[in-house]
C-alpha positions as a Python dict, from the first residue, in 0.01 Angstrom:
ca = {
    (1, 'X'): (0, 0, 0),
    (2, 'X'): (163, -260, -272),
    (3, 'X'): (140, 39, -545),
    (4, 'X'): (283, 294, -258),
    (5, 'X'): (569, 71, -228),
    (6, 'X'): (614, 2, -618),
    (7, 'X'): (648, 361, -678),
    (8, 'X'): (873, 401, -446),
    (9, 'X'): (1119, 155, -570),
    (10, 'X'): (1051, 275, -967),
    (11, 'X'): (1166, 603, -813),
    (12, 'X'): (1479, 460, -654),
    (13, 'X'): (1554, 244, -978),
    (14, 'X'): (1534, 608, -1206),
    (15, 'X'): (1727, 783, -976),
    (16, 'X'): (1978, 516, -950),
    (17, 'X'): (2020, 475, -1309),
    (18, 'X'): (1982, 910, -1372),
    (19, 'X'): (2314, 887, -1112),
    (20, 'X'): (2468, 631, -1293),
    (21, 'X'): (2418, 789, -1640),
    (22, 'X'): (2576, 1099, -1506),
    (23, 'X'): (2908, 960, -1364),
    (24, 'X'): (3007, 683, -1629),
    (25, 'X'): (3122, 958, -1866),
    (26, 'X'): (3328, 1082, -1583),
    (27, 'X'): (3499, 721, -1568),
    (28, 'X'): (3483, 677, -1916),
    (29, 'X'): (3614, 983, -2087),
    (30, 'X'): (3999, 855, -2255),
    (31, 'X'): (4307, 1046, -2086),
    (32, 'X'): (4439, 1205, -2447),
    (33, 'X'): (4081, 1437, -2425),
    (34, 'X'): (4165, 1580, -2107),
    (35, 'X'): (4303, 1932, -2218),
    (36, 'X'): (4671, 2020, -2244),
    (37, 'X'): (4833, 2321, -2170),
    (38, 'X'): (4940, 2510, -2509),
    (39, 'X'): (5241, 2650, -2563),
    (40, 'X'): (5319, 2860, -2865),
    (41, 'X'): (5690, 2860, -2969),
    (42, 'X'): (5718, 3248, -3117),
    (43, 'X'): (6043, 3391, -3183),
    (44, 'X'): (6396, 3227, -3276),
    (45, 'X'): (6645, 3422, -3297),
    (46, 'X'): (6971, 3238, -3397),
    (47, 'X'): (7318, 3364, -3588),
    (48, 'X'): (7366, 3361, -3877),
    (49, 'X'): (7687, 3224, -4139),
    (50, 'X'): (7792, 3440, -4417),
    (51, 'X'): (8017, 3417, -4649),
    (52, 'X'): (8139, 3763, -4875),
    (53, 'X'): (8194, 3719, -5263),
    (54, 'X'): (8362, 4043, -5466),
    (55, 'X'): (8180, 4002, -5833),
    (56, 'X'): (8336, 4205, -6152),
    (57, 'X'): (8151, 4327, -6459),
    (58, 'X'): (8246, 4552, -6722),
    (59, 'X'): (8398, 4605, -7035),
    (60, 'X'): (8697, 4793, -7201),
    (61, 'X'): (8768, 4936, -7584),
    (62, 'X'): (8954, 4709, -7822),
    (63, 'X'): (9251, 4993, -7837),
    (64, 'X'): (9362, 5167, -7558),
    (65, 'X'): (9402, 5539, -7473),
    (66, 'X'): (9709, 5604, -7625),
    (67, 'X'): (9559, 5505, -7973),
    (68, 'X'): (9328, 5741, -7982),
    (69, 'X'): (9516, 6021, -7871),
    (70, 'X'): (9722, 5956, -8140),
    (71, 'X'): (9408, 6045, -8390),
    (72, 'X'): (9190, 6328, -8153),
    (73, 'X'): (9475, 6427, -7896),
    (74, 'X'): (9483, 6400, -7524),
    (75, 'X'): (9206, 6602, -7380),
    (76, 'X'): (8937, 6446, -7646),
    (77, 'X'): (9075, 6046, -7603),
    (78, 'X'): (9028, 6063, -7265),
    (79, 'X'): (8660, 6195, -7293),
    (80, 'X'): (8582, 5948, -7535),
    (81, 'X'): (8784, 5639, -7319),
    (82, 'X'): (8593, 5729, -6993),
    (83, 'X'): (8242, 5709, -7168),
    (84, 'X'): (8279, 5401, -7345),
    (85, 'X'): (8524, 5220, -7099),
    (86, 'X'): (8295, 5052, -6794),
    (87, 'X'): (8419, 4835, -6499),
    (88, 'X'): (8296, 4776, -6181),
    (89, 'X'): (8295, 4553, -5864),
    (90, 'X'): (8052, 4467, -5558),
    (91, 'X'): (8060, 4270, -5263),
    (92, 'X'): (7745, 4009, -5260),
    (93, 'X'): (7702, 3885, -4875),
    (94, 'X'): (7547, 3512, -4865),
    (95, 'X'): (7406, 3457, -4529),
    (96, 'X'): (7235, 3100, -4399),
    (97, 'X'): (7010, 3122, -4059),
    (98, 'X'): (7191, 2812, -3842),
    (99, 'X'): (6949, 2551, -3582),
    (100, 'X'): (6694, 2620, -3908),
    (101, 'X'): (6495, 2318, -3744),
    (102, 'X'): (6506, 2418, -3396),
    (103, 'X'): (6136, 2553, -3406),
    (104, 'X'): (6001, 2182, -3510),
    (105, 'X'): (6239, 2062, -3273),
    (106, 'X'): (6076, 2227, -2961),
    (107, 'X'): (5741, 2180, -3127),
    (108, 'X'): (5816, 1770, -3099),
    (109, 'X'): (5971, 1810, -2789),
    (110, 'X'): (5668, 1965, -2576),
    (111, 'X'): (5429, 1734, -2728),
    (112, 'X'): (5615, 1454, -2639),
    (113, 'X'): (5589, 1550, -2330),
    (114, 'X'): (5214, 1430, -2256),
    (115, 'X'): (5161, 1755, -2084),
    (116, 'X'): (5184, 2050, -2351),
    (117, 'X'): (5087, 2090, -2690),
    (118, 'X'): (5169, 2355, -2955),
    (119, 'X'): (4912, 2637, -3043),
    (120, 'X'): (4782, 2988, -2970),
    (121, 'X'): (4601, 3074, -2715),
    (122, 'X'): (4820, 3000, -2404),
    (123, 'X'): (5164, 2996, -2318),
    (124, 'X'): (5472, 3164, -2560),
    (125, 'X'): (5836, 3073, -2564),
    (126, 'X'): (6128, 3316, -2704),
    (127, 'X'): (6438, 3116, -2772),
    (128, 'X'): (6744, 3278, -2845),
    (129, 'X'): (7069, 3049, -2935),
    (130, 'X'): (7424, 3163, -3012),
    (131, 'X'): (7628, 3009, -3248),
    (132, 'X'): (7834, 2705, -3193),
    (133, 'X'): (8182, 2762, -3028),
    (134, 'X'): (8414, 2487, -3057),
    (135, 'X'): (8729, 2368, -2861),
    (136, 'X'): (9014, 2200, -3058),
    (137, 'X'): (8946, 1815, -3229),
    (138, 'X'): (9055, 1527, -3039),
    (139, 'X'): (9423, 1417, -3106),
    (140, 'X'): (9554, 1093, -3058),
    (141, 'X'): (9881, 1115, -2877),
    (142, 'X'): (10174, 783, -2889),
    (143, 'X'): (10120, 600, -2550),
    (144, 'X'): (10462, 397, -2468),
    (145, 'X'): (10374, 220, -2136),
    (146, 'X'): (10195, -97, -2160),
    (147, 'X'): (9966, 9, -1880),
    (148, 'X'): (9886, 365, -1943),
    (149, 'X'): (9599, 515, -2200),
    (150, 'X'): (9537, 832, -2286),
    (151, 'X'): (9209, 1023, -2402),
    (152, 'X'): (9114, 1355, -2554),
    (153, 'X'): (8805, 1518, -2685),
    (154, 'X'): (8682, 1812, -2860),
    (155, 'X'): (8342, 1975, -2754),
    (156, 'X'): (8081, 2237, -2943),
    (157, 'X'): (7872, 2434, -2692),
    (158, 'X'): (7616, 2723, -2728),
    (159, 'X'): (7455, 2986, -2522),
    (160, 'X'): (7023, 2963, -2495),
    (161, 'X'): (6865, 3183, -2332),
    (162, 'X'): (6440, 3149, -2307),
    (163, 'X'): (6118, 3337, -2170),
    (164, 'X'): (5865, 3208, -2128),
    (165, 'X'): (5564, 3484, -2099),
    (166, 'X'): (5166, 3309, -2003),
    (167, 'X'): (4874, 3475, -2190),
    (168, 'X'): (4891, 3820, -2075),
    (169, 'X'): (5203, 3833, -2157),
    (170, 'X'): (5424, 3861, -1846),
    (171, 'X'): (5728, 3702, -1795),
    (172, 'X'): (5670, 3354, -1566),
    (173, 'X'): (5985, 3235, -1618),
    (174, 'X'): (6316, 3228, -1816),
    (175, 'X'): (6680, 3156, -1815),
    (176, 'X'): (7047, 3152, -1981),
    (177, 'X'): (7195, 2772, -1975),
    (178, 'X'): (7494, 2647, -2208),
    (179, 'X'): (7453, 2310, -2398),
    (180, 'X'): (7767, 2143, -2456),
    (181, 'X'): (7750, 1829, -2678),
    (182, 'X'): (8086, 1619, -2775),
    (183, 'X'): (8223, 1606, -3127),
    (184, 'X'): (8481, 1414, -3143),
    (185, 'X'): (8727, 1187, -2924),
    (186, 'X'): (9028, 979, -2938),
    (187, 'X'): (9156, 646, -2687),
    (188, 'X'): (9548, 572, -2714),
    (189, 'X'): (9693, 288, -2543),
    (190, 'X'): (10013, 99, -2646),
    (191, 'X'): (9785, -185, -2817),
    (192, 'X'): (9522, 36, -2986),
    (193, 'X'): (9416, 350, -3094),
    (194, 'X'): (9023, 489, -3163),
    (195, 'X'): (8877, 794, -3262),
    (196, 'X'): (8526, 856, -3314),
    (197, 'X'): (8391, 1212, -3451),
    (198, 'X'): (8066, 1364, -3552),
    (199, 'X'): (8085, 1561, -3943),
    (200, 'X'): (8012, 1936, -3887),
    (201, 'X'): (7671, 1915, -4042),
    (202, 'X'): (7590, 1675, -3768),
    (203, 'X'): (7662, 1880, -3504),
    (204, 'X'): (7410, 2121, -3535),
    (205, 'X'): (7148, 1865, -3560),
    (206, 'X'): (7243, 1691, -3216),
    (207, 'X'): (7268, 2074, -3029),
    (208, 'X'): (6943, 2082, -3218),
    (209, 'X'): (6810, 1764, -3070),
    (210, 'X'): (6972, 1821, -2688),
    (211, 'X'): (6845, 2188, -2688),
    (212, 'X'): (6460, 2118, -2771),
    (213, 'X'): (6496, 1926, -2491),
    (214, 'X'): (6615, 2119, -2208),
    (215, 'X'): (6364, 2344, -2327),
    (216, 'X'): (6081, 2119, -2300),
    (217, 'X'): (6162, 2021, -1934),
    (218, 'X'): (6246, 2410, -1861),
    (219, 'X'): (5831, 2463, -2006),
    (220, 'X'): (5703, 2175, -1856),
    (221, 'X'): (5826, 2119, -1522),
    (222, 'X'): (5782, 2490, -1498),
    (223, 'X'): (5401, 2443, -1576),
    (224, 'X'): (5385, 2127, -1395),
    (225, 'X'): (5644, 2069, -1186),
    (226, 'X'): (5817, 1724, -1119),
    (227, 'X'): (5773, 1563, -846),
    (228, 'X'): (5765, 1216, -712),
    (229, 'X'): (5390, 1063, -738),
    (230, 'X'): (5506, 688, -578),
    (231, 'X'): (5769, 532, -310),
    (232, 'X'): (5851, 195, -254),
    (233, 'X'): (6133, 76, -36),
    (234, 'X'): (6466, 302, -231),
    (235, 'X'): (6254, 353, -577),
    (236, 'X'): (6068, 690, -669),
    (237, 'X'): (5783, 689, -963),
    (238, 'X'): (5837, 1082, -1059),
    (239, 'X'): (5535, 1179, -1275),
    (240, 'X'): (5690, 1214, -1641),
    (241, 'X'): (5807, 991, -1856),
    (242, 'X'): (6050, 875, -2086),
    (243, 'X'): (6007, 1122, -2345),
    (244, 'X'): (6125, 1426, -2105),
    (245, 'X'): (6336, 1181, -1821),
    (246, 'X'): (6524, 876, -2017),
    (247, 'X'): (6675, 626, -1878),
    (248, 'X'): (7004, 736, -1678),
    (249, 'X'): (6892, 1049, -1592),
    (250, 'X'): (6931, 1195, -1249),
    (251, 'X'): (6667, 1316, -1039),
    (252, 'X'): (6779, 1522, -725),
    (253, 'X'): (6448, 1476, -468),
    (254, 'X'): (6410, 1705, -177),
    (255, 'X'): (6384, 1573, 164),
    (256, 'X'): (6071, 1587, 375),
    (257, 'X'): (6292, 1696, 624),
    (258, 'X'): (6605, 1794, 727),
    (259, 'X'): (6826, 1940, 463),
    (260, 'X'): (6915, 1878, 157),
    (261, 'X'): (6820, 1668, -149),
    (262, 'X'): (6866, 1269, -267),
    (263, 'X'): (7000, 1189, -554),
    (264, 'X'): (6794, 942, -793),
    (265, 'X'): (6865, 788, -1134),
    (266, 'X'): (6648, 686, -1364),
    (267, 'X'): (6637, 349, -1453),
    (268, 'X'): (6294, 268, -1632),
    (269, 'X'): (6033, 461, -1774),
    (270, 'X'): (5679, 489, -1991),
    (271, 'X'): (5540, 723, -2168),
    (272, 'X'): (5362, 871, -1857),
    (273, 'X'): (5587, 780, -1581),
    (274, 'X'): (5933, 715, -1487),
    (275, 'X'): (6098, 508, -1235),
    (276, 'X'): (6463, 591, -1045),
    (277, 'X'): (6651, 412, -749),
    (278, 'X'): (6842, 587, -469),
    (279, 'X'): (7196, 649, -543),
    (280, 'X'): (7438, 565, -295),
    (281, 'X'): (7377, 391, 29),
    (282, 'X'): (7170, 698, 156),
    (283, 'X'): (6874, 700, 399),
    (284, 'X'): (6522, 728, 175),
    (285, 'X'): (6304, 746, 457),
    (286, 'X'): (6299, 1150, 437),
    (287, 'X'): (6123, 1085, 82),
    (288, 'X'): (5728, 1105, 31),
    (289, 'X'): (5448, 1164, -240),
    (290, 'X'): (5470, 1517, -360),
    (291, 'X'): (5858, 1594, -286),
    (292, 'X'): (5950, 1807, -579),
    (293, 'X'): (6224, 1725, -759),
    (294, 'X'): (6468, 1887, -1006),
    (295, 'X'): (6628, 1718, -1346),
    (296, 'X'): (6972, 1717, -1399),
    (297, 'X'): (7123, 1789, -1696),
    (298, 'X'): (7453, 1552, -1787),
    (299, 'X'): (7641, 1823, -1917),
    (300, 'X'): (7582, 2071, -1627),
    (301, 'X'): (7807, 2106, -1337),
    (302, 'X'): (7545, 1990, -1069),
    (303, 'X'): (7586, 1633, -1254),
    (304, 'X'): (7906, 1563, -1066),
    (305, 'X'): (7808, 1693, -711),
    (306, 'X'): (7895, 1471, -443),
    (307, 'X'): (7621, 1205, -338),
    (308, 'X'): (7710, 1165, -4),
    (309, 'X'): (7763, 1390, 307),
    (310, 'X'): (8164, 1460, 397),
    (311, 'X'): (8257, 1265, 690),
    (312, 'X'): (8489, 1401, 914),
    (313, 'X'): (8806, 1165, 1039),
    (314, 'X'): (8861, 1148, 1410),
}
C-alpha cells in the first residue's frame, strides 16, 4: 500500500514538472522573438532635376576661304574648306533623382514601428512622390500700430501616392495624400521683426523625414490597426508608441455608441504604447478597449475639425 501510494505521487511530481517544463518557455520567450510582419519597400518612383548644357568642339583652318580661292578658285576652296573645317555642338542633359533617401527613410520608419520589419517574403510598398511645389517665401511687412503683428509663411508640399499589395500580390490597400511641410516664416510687430527659414537642401530632407512617416502609419495601422488597448477616467493607452504617435498628436476614437468620434491628444508615450487625454470637456463614457481609432495628420484638413457638437441658441 505505502509503495502504491509512493508511485502515485512520483507520478504526480513528473507530470507536474513535464507540465511545467512545457509552459515556462511560453512565459519566458523575450517579446523582440515574436515574429514581425515584413514589409518590402519595392519601387520609388520620384522626379527628377535636370539641368541642359550646349557643349562646342571643333576646329577651323588658319586662312579662310577666300585665301584659297585666291590660289585653286571657287569650286576647289570650298571642297577643300568643308573637309578640313569641323565644328559642332550637342546638348548634354544632367539629371539628379530627388527624395534619393526616401527608401532608407521608410525602411527606418516601419521598423521603428515595433510591428514591421523590412524583407522579402511578405508585404510590398510602391511609393510614388512628385516633386516639391513651393508657394512664395515669407516677407516681412512694416507693422505701424503698437498693438498689431503680422505673420507670413511660405510652404513646400508634394503629392504621394502608395500601394500596398500582400504576398500574392493584390492590392490591400493604397492612397494619394499631400505632405505639406513649412519653409520659411516671418513675425512683424512695431518692436520686432523674425524670420526663420529652412536652406533648399533641407527641405527635401524634412518632406523626406515627414513622408516615411505617414507611410509607416498608412502600413502599419493598416496591418494592425490602432486602437485603444486601456481607459482610465478621460485617458486612452492606444497600442503604438512614440515612434509612429509622438507626443501632440491627435487621435480621433470612435464611440461605442452613438455617433461620431472623440478627439484625443497625445500627451506621453513609450516605445510600445502611447497615452492621450480627452480634448474638450466631452463625455468619455462612450469609449472602451478595442475602439479603433484613426491618426491625424497636423497638416491635413481633419486637424482643425471642430471638437465639440454645434449648439443651437434658443
Amino acid at each position: 500500500m505505502m509503495t502504491t501510494m509512493l508511485r502515485r505521487r512520483a507520478l504526480t511530481v513528473t507530470i507536474a514538472l513535464l507540465a511545467v517544463g512545457f509552459t515556462v518557455p511560453a512565459f519566458t520567450e523575450p517579446a523582440s522573438a515574436q515574429e514581425r510582419e515584413r514589409v518590402n519597400v519595392g519601387s520609388i518612383t520620384s522626379a527628377q532635376t535636370c539641368v541642359y548644357y550646349r557643349n562646342y568642339s571643333g576646329g577651323r583652318l588658319e586662312y579662310g576661304e577666300e585665301y584659297y580661292a585666291r590660289v585653286w578658285g571657287a569650286a576647289a576652296a570650298a571642297r577643300y574648306y568643308a573637309a578640313h573645317t569641323t565644328w559642332r555642338s550637342w546638348v548634354v542633359k544632367d539629371c539628379q533623382n530627388n527624395f534619393q533617401n526616401l527608401r532608407s527613410a521608410i525602411e527606418g520608419a516601419l521598423a521603428s514601428s515595433g510591428r514591421l520589419t523590412s524583407g522579402r517574403g511578405g508585404y510590398t510598398l510602391d511609393v510614388t512622390i512628385s516633386d516639391i511645389a513651393e508657394t512664395g517665401p515669407a516677407r516681412n511687412t512694416p507693422v505701424n500700430d503698437p498693438n498689431g503683428y503680422r505673420t507670413s509663411w511660405g510652404t513646400a508640399s508634394a503629392t504621394v501616392s502608395f500601394v500596398l499589395k500582400d504576398a500574392a500580390g493584390r492590392n490591400v490597400d493604397g492612397g494619394v495624400v499631400t505632405k505639406v511641410v513649412e519653409m520659411s516664416r516671418t513675425i512683424d510687430t512695431a518692436d520686432f521683426t523674425m524670420r526663420v527659414s529652412e536652406p533648399g537642401a533641407s527641405v527635401y530632407d524634412l518632406m523626406q523625414r515627414d513622408v516615411a512617416q505617414m507611410l509607416a502609419r498608412k502600413v502599419a495601422f493598416g496591418i494592425e490597426p490602432l486602437r485603444v488597448s486601456a481607459v482610465k477616467d478621460d485617458l486612452i493607452e492606444l497600442n503604438y508608441g512614440g515612434a509612429l504617435l509622438p507626443v501632440g498628436s491627435i487621435i480621433d476614437v470612435r464611440r461605442s455608441q452613438g455617433v461620431g468620434v472623440l478627439r484625443y491628444r497625445v500627451i506621453s508615450a513609450t516605445d510600445r504604447d502611447a497615452t492621450a487625454a480627452v480634448d474638450g470637456d466631452n463625455d468619455t463614457s462612450v469609449i472602451d478597449i478595442g475602439n479603433l481609432a484613426t491618426f491625424i495628420e497636423d497638416d491635413s484638413d481633419a486637424a482643425s475639425a471642430r471638437r465639440f457638437r454645434r449648439k443651437r441658441l434658443p
